[in-house]
C-alpha positions as CSV (number, residue, x, y, z in Angstrom):
1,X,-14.8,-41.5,0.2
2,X,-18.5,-42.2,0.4
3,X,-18.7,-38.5,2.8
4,X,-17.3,-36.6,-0.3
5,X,-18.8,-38.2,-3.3
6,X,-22.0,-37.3,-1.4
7,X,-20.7,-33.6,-0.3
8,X,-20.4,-33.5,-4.7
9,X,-23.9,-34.5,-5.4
10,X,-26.6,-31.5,-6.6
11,X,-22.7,-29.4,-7.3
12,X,-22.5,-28.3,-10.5
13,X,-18.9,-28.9,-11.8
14,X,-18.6,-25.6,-14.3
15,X,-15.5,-24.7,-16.4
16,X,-13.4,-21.8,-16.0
17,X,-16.2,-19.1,-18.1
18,X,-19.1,-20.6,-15.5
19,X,-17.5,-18.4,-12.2
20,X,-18.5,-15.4,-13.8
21,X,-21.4,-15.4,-15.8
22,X,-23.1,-18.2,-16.6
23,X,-26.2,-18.0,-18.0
24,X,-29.3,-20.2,-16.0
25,X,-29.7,-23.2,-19.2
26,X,-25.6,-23.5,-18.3
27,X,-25.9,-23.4,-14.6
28,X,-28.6,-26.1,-14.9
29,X,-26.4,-28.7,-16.5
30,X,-23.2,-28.7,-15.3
31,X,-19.7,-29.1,-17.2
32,X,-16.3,-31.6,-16.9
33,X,-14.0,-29.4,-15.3
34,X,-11.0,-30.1,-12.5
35,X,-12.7,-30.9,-8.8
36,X,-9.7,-32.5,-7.0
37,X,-8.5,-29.4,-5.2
38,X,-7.1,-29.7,-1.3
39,X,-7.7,-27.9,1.8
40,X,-4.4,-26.5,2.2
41,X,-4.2,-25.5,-1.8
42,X,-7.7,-23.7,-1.4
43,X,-6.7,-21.7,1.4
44,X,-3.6,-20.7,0.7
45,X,-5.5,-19.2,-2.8
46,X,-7.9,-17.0,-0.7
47,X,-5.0,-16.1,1.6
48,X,-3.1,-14.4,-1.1
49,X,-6.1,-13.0,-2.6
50,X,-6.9,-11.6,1.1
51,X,-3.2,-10.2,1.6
52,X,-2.2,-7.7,-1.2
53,X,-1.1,-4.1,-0.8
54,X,-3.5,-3.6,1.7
55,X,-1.0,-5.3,4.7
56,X,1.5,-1.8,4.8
57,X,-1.1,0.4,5.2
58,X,-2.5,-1.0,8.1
59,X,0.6,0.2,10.5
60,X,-1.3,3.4,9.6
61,X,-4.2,2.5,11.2
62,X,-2.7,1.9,14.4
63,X,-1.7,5.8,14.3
64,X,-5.2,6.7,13.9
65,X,-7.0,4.6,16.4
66,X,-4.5,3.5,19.0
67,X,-3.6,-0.3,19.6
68,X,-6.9,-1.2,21.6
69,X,-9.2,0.3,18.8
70,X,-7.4,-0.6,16.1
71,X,-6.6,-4.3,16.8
72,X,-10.5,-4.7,17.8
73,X,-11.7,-3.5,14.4
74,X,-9.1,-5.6,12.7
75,X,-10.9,-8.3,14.0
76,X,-14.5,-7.1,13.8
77,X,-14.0,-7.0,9.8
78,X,-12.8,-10.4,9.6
79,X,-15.8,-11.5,11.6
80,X,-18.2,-9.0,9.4
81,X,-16.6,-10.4,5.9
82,X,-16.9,-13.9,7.6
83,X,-20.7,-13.5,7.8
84,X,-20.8,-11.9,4.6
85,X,-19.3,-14.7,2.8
86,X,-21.5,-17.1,4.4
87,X,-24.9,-15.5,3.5
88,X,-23.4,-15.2,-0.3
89,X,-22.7,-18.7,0.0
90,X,-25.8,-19.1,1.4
91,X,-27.6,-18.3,-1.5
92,X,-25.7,-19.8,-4.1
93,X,-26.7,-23.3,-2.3
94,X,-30.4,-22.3,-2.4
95,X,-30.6,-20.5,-6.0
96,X,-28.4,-24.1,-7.4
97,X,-25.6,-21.4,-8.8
98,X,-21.8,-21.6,-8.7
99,X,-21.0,-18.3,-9.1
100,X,-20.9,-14.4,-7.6
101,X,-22.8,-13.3,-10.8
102,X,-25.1,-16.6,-10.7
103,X,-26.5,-14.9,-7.0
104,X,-26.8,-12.2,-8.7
105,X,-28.4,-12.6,-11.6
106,X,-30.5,-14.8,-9.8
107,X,-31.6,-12.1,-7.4
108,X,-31.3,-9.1,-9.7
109,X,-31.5,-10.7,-13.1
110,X,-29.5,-9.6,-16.1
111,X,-28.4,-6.3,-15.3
112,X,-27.1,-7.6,-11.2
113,X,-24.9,-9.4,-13.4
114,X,-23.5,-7.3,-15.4
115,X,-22.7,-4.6,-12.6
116,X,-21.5,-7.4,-10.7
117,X,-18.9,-8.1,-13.9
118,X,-17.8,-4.2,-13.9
119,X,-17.4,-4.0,-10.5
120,X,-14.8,-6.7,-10.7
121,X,-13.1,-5.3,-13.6
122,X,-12.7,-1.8,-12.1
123,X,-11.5,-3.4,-9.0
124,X,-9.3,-5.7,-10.4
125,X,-7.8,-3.4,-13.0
126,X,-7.1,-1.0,-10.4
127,X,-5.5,-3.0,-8.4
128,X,-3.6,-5.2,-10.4
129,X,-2.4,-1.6,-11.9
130,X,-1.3,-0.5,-8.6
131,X,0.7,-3.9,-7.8
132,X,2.7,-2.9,-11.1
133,X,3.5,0.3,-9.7
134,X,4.5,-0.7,-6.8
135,X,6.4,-3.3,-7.9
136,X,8.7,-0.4,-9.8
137,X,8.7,1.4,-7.2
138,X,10.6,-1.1,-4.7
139,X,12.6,-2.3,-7.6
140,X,13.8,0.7,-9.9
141,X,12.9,3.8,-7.6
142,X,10.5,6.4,-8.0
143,X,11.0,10.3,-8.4
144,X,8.5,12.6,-6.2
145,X,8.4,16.1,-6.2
146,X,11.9,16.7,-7.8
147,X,13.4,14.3,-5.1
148,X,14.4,10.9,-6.5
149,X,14.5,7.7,-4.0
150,X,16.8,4.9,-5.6
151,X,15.0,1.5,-6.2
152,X,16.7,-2.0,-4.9
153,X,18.2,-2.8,-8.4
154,X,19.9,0.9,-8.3
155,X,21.5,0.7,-5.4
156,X,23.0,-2.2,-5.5
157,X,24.1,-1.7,-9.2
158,X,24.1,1.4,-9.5
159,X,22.0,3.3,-12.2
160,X,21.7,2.2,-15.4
161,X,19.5,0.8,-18.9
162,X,18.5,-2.3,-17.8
163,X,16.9,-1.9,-14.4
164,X,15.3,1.4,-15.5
165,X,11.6,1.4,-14.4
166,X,10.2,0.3,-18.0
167,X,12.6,-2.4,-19.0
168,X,12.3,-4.2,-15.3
169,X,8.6,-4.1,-15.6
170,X,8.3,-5.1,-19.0
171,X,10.6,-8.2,-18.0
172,X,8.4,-9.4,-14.9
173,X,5.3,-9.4,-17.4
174,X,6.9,-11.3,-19.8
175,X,8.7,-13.7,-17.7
176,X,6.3,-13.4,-14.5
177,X,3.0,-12.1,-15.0
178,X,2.8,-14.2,-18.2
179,X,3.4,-17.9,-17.5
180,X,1.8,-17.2,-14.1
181,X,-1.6,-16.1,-16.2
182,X,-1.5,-18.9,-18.9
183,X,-2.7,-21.4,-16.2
184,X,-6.3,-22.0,-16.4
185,X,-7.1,-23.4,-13.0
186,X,-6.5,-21.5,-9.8
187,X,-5.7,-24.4,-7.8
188,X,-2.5,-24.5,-9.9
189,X,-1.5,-21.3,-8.4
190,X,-1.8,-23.2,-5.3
191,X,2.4,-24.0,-4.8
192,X,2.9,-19.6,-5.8
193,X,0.0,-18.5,-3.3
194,X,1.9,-20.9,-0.4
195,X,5.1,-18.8,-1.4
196,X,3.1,-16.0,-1.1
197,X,1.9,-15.6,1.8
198,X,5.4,-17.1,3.0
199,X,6.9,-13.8,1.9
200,X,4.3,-11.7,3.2
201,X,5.2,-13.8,6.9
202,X,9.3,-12.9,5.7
203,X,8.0,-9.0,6.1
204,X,6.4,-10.1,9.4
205,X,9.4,-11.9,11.0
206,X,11.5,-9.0,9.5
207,X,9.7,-6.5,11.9
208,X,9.2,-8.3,14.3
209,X,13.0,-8.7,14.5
210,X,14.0,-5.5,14.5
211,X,11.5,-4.4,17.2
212,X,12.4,-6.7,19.4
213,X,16.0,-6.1,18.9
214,X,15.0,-2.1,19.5
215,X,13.1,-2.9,22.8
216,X,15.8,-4.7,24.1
217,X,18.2,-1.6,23.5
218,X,15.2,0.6,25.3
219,X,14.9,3.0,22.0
220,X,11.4,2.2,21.4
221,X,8.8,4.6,23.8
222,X,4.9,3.2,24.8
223,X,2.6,3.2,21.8
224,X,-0.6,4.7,22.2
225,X,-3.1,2.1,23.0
226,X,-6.4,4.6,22.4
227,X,-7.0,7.4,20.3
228,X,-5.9,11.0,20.6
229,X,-9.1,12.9,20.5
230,X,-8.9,16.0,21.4
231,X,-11.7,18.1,19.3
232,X,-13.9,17.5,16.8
233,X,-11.6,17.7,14.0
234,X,-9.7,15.0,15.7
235,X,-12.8,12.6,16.2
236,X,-13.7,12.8,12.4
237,X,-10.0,11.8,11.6
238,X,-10.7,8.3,13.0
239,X,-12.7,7.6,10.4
240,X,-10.6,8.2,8.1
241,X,-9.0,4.4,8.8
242,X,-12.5,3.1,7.7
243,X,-11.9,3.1,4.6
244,X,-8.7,0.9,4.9
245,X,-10.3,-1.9,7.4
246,X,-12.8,-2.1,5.5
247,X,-11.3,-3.6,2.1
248,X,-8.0,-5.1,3.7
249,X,-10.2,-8.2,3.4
250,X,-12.0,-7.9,0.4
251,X,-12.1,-11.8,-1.9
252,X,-15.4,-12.8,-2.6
253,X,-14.8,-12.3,-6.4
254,X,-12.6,-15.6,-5.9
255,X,-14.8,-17.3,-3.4
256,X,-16.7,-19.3,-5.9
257,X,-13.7,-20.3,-8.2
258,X,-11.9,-22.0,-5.2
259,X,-15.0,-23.6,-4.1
260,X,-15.6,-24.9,-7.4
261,X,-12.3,-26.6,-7.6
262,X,-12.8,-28.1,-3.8
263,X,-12.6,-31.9,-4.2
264,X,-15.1,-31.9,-0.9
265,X,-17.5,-28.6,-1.4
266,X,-18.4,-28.4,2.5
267,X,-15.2,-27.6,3.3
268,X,-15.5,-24.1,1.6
269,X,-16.5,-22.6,5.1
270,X,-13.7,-24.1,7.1
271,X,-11.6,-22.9,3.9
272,X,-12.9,-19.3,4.7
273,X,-12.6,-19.5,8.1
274,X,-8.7,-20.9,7.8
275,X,-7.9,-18.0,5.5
276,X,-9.4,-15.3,7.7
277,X,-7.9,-16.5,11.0
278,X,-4.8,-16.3,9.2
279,X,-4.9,-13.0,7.7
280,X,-6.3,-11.6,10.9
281,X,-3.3,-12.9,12.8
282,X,-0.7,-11.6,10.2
283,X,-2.8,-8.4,9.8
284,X,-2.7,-7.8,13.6
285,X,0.9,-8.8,13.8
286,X,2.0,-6.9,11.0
287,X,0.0,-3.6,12.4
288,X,1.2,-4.3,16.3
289,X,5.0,-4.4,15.7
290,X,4.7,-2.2,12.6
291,X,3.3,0.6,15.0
292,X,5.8,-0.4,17.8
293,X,9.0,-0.1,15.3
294,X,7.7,3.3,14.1
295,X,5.6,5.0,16.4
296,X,3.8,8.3,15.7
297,X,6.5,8.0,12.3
298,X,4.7,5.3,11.0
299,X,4.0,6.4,7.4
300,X,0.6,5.8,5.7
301,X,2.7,2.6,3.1
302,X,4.5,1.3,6.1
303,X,6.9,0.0,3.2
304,X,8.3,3.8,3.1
305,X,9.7,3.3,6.6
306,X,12.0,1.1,5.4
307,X,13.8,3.2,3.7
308,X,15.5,5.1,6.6
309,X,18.2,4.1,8.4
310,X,16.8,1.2,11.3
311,X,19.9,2.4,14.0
312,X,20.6,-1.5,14.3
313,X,23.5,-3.4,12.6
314,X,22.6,-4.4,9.0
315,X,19.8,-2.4,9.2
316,X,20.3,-1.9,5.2
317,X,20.7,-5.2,4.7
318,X,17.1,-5.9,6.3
319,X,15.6,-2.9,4.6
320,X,16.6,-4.6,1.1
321,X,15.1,-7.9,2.8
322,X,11.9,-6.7,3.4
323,X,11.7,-4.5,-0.1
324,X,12.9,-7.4,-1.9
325,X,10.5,-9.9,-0.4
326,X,7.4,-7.5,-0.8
327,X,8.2,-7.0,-4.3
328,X,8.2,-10.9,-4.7
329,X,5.0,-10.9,-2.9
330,X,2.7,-9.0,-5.0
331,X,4.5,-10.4,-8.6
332,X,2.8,-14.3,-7.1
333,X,-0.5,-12.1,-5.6
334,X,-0.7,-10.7,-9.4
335,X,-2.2,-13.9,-11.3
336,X,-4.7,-14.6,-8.2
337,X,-6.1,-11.2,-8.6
338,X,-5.7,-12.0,-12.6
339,X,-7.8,-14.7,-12.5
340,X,-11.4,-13.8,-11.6
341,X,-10.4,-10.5,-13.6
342,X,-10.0,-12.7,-17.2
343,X,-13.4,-15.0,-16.6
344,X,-15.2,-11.3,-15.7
345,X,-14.2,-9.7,-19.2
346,X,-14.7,-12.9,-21.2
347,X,-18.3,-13.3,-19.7
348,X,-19.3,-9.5,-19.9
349,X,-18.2,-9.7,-23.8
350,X,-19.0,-13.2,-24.8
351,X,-21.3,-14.3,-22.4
352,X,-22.9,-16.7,-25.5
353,X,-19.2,-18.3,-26.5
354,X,-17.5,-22.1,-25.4
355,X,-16.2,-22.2,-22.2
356,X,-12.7,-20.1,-22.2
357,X,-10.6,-22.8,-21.0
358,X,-11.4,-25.1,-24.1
359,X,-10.8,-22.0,-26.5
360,X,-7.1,-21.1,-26.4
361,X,-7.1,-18.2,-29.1
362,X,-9.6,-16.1,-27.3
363,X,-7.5,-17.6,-23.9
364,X,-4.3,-15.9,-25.3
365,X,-5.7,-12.5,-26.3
366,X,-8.1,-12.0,-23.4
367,X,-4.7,-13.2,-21.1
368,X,-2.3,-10.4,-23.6
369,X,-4.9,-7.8,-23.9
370,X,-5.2,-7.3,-20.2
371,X,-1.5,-7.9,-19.4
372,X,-0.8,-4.7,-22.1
373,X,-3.7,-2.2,-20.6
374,X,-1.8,-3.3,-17.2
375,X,1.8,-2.4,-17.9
376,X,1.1,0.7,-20.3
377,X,-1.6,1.8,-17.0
378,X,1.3,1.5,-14.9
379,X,3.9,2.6,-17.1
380,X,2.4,5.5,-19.1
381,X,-0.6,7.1,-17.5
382,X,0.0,9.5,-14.8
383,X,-3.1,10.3,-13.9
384,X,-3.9,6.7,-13.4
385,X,-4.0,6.9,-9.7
386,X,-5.9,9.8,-9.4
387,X,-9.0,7.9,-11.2
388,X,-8.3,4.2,-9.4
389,X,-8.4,6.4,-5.7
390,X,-12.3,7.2,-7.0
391,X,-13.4,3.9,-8.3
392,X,-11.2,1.4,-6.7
393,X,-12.7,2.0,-3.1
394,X,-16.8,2.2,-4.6
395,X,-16.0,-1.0,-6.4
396,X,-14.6,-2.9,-3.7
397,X,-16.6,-2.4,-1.1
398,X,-19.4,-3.2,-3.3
399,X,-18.5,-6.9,-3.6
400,X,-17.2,-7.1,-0.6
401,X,-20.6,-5.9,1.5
402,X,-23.0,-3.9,-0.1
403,X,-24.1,-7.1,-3.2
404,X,-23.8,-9.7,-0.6
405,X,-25.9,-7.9,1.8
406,X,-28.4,-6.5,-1.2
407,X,-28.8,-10.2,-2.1
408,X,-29.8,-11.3,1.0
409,X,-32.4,-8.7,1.5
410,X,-33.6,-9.3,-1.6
411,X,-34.1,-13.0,-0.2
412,X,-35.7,-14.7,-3.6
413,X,-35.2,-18.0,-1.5
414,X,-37.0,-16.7,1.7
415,X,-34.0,-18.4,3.5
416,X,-32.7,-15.0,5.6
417,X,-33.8,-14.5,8.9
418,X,-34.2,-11.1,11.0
419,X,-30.7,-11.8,12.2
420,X,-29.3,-11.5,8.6
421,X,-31.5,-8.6,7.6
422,X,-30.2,-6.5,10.5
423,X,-26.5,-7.5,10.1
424,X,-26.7,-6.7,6.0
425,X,-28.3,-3.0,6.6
426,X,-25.3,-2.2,9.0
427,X,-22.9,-3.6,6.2
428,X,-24.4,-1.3,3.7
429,X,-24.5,1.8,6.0
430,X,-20.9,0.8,7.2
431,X,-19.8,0.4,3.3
432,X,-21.0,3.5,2.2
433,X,-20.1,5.5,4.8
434,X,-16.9,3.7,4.1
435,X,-17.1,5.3,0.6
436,X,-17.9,8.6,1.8
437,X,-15.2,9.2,3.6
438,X,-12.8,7.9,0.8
439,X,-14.3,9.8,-1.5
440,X,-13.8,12.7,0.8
441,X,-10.3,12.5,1.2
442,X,-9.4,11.4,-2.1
443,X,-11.5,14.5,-3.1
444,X,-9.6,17.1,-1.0
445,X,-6.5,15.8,-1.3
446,X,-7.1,16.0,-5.2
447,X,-8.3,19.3,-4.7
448,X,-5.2,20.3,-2.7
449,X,-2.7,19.0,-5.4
450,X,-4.3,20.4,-8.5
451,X,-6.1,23.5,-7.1
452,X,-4.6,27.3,-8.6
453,X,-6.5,29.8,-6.3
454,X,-4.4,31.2,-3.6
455,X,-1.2,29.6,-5.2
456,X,-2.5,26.2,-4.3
457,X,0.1,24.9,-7.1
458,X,3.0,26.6,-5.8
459,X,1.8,25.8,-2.0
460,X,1.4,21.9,-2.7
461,X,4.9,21.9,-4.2
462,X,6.5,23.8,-1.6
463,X,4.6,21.2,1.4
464,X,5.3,18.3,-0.5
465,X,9.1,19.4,-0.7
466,X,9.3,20.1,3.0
467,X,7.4,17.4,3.9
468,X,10.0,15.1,2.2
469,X,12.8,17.1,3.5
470,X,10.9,15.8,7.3
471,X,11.5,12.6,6.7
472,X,14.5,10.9,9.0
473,X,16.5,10.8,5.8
474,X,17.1,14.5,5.2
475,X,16.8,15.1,8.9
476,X,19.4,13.4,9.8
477,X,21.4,14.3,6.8
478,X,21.0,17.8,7.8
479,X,22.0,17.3,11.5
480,X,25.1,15.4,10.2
481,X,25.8,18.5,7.7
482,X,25.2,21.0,10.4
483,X,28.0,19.1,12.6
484,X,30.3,18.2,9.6
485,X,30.8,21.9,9.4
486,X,30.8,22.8,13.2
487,X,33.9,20.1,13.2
488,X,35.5,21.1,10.3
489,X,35.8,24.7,11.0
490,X,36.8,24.0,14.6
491,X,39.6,21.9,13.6
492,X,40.6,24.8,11.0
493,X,40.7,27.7,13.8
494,X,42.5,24.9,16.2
495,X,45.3,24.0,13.1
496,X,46.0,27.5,12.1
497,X,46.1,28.8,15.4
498,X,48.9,26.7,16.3
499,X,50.4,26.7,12.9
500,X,50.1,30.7,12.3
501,X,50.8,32.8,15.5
502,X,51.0,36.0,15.2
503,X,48.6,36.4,12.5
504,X,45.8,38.4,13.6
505,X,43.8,38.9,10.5
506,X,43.5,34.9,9.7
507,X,42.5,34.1,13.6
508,X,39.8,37.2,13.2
509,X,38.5,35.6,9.6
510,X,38.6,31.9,11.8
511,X,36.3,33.9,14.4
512,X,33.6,35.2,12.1
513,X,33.0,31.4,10.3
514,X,32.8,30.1,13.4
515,X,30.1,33.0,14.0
516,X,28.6,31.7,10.5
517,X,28.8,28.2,11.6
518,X,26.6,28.6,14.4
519,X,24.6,31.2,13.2
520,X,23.4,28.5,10.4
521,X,23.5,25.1,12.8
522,X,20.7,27.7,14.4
523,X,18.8,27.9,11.3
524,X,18.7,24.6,10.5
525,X,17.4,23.9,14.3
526,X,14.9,26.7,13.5
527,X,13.4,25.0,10.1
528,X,13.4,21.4,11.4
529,X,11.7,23.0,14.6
530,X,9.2,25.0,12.2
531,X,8.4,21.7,10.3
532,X,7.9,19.6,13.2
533,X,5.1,21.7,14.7
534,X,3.6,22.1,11.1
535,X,3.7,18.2,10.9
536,X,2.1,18.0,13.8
537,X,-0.6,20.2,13.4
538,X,-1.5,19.2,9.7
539,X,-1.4,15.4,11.3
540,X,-4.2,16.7,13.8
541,X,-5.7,18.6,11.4
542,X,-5.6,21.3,13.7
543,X,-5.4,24.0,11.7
544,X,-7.3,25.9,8.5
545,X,-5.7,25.2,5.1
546,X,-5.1,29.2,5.3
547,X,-3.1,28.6,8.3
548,X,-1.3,25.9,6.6
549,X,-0.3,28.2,3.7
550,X,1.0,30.7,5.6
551,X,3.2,28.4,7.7
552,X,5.1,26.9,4.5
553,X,5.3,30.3,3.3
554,X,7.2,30.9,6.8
555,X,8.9,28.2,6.6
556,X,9.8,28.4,2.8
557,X,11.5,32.4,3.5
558,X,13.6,30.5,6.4
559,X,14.9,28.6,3.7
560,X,15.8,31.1,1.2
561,X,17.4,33.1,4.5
562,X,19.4,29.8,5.1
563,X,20.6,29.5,1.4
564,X,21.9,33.0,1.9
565,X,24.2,32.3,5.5
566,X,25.1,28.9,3.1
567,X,26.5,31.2,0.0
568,X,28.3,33.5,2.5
569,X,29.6,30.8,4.1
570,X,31.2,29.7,0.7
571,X,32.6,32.6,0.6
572,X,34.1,32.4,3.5
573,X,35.8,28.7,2.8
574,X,37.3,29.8,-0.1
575,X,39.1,33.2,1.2
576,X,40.3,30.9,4.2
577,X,41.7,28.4,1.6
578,X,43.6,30.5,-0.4
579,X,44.8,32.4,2.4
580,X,46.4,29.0,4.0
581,X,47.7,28.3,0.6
582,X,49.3,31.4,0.7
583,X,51.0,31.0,4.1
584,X,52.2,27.6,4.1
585,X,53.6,28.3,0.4
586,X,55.0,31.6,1.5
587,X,55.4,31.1,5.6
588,X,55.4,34.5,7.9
589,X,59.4,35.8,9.3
C-alpha cells in the first residue's frame, strides 16, 4: 500500500474534460476523479483500442510481403509504437501534464493543442464511421456494382423490413452505441473491452480451425515466405502494406485516459507493454493462418473470404461464426474509440466550461450529437469513404508517430538523448512516407473509379463486374452451370434415344445441343481463363492501365458472344421440349 500511495504522489487526478485539453492553471491543481483502476481492466482498454478493423486487413499483408517479411514488420511496429509511447509518456512526467494535448501544448503551445484535438476528431470520426458500415455490412448485406451479397440477418431470415440496413443500425445505436457511451469512465468499459478482444480471439480460433482441418486434408499449398519481386513495378508494390502496419497499432489518443484511471501510475508501461504483446501475437496469428487458409486469394478485408464456400463440413455455419462475432466485436470496440473522441470535441469547443463529467446536459448532447453525425455518415453519405481514405490515414499516423516524435525533438525538458532524436526522425520519415503512399493509392484508385476520359466510367464498371464475377462464388457457380447443362442434355440424348428409335430428326436436334453444350462449357473456360491472367497481371501491376482497358474490353465481347451461344441454346431447350411433348402424347407406329 505504502508502494502505490507513493507511485500517486506529484499525479494529478483530472476528470473526464482534463485528457484532452486542459488548460496549465487546471493541470496545476488537480481534480477528484476515479483512480482505482486494475491492471487487467487497463489493458484490456488499450487492447480493444489497438484491435479494430485494422486485424482483417492484415492477411493482406502477408500477400504483399511474404510470411518472413511480413511477420518481422508486424513486430518492428509494435516495438516502434512501444518506444513512441514511452517518449510521450516521457514527457508528460517531465512537463507535470496528464494529457496528449497537455505534451502538446506544452511543447507547441495553444495551437499543438488544438491540431492535436482535430487530429483526433478526424480520426475518430472516420473510424468510428467505418465501424458502422461495416457493422451493416456483415449484418444486413451490402450491394456492389449491381451485385448484392446477403447480410447475416438475410440469410437466415430471409429479406425483409426489420433487418434492412437502416433499421438494424439505427437499433444498435440506440440500444448499443448508446448505453455503452453514457458511461463516463473508461475503466467501466473494462468488462465490454475483455469481451472484446475475446471475440476478436473467437475470429482467431475460427481460422485457425479451419486451416488446420485443411492441412490435414492436404488442400492447402506452401505460402510464400518472401516477396515476389520481379521488376520494379513489383518492388514499389511492397510498400503499399506500409500504410496498413503502420496504423494497425495506432492508441495513444487513449494512453493518458487509462493512465489516469490506474490505481498505481507506474504500471502504465507494463500496461503498454501487456497490450502490445498481445496484439502482436493475435496480429501475427490472425495474419499467419489467415494467409495459410487463403493463399494468393486472400482478399484485401480478409472478412470477404468468408463469404465463399470453406470445402469443410459446416463451413457456413463457421462463416456465420466468424461474421457474427466480428460484428459483435467492433459494436464493444465503438464506445472505446467514442471516448477520447467526446473529451476532444468538448475541449476544442468549451475548453473554459466545468469538467464534462459533472455537467450532464452538455454530457447528453455532446454523447447524441456525435452518435447522429455517425449513423447519418454511415447511413446517408456516399461519398463518405472517399474523404475518410484522405484524412483518416494523415490523421492517424500523426498521433501515432509524427506528434510524439515532434515533441521529443522539440525537447522543452532537455530530457531526449541522441538515441531518441535519431529514432523520432525515422518515425517521421517512416510516417509520411507512410502517407504518401496512401495518398497515392487512394488517389489513383479514386481517379480510376470516377475518371470519364477513355471510357474510364464504363471501364471501372465493366472490371469491377468481372472482378466480382472472379471471386470463388461465381466461379464455381459457373463451373456447376457449365456441368448442370453438360448432364442434363446428356441424360436427354441418352432417354430419348432409347425411348424414340427410329427418329432421326430428334437424335440429329440431340446432336447439335450437345455441340452447343460444349461449344459454351468452352467459353466459359475461355472467360474464366481470360480473367485469371487479367487478375494476375493487375495483381502485379504488370501491365499499363491502357493494357488493362483493352483486356476487359476483350473479355467483356467474350461475354456478349457467350450470352449469344446462351440465347441459342434456349432455343434449342424449348424446340426439344415441345417436341418430346409431342411424342410421348402422340407416340411414333
Amino acid at each position: 500500500m505504502g508502494k502505490e500511495k507513493k507511485s500517486r504522489q506529484g499525479k494529478q487526478v483530472v476528470d473526464e474534460k482534463v485528457p484532452l485539453l486542459p488548460s496549465k492553471q487546471e493541470e496545476d491543481v488537480g481534480f477528484d476523479e476515479f483512480d482505482g483502476a486494475s491492471f487487467t481492466g487497463a489493458v484490456f482498454n488499450l487492447s480493444t483500442t489497438i484491435v479494430g478493423a485494422g486485424i482483417m486487413a492484415l492477411p493482406a499483408t502477408m500477400k504483399v510481403l511474404g510470411l518472413v517479411l511480413g511477420i518481422a514488420m508486424i513486430i518492428f511496429v509494435a516495438l516502434l509504437t512501444e518506444a513512441s509511447i514511452e517518449m510521450l509518456l516521457r514527457f508528460s512526467r517531465a512537463g507535470n501534464t496528464t494529457s496528449y494535448g497537455g505534451v502538446m501544448g506544452d511543447a507547441f503551445g495553444k495551437c499543438g493543442r488544438i491540431f492535436l484535438q482535430i487530429c483526433v476528431l478526424v480520426n475518430n470520426i472516420g473510424v468510428l464511421t467505418v465501424y458502422m458500415i461495416i457493422i451493416g455490412d456483415v449484418l444486413s448485406g451490402t450491394t456492389s456494382s449491381g451485385i448484392h451479397h446477403a447480410g447475416v440477418l438475410e440469410g437466415w431470415f430471409g429479406e425483409s423490413w426489420w433487418n434492412g440496413r437502416t433499421f438494424v443500425l439505427l437499433i444498435t445505436t440506440l440500444f448499443v452505441f448508446a448505453p455503452l457511451a453514457c458511461l463516463k469512465r473508461i475503466d467501466s468499459l473494462k468488462f465490454t473491452s475483455a469481451l472484446s478482444v475475446a471475440l476478436a480471439v473467437v475470429f482467431l480460433v475460427v481460422t485457425v480451425g479451419i486451416t488446420v482441418t485443411k492441412l490435414i486434408n492436404g488442400s492447402i499449398l506452401m505460402p510464400r515466405l518472401l516477396p515476389d519481386v520481379t521488376d520494379f513495378t513489383s518492388f514499389l508494390n511492397l510498400f503499399t502494406a506500409v500504410p496498413v502496419l503502420v496504423t494497425a497499432y495506432i492508441c495513444h489518443y487513449n494512453v493518458h485516459s487509462i493512465d489516469n484511471e490506474l490505481e498505481d501510475n507506474t504500471q502504465i508501461k507494463a500496461v503498454v507493454r501487456s497490450s502490445l504483446a498481445l496484439c502482436s501475437t493475435v496480429y501475427v496469428m490472425t495474419s499467419l493462418f489467415g494467409f495459410l487458409l487463403f493463399g494468393d486469394e486472400t482478399l484485401d478485408d480478409v472478412l470477404s473470404n468468408f463469404d465463399a464456400d470453406l470445402g469443410i463440413p459446416y463451413g457456413s455455419l463457421l462463416n456465420d461464426v466468424v461474421r457474427v462475432s466480428y460484428a459483435a466485436h467492433l459494436m464493444l470496440v465503438f464506445p472505446i474509440v467514442f471516448y477520447p473522441l467526446r473529451l476532444n470535441l468538448d475541449g476544442l469547443f468549451f475548453p473554459s466550461a466545468r469538467p464534462l463529467a459533472s455537467d450532464n446536459l452538455r454530457f447528453v448532447l455532446i454523447s447524441s450529437g456525435l452518435l447522429t453525425l455517425i449513423f447519418i455518415g454511415a447511413n446517408f453519405i456516399p461519398s463518405i469513404w472517399d474523404a475518410f481514405q484522405f484524412t483518416g490515414a494523415t490523421a492517424a499516423v500523426c498521433l501515432g508517430f509524427i506528434f510524439p516524435a515532434a515533441i521529443t525533438l522539440r525537447d522543452c525538458h532537455g530530457i531526449a538523448t541522441k538515441k531518441d532524436k535519431i529514432l523520432c526522425i525515422f518515425m517521421i520519415a517512416l510516417a509520411v512516407f507512410s502517407n504518401v503512399v496512401a495518398i497515392y493509392s487512394d488517389a489513383y484508385a479514386l481517379f480510376k473509379k470516377n475518371g470519364s476520359s477513355s471510357g474510364l466510367a464504363t471501364c471501372s464498371s465493366d472490371y469491377r463486374s468481372l472482378k466480382a464475377m472472379d471471386g470463388k462464388d461465381e466461379k464455381r457457380e459457373r463451373d456447376e452451370l457449365a456441368e448442370s447443362l453438360n448432364d442434363l442434355f446428356t441424360s436427354l440424348s441418352t432417354m430419348i434415344k432409347a425411348d424414340l428409335q427410329g427418329t432421326n430428326n430428334i437424335l440429329e436436334l440431340m446432336e447439335k445441343m450437345n455441340l452447343r453444350v460444349a461449344e459454351e462449357y468452352k467459353s466459359f473456360g475461355d472467360i474464366a481463363s481470360g480473367l485469371r491472367v487479367f487478375m494476375e497481371q493487375l495483381k502485379s501491376k504488370s501491365g499499363s492501365f491502357d493494357e488493362y482497358v483493352q483486356q476487359i474490353d476483350a473479355i467483356e465481347q467474350q461475354v456478349t458472344e457467350l450470352e449469344a451461344v446462351i440465347s441459342m441454346l434456349d432455343k434449342y431447350v424449348s424446340l426439344l421440349e415441345s417436341k418430346v411433348h409431342h411424342f410421348y402424347q402422340v407416340p411414333p407406329s
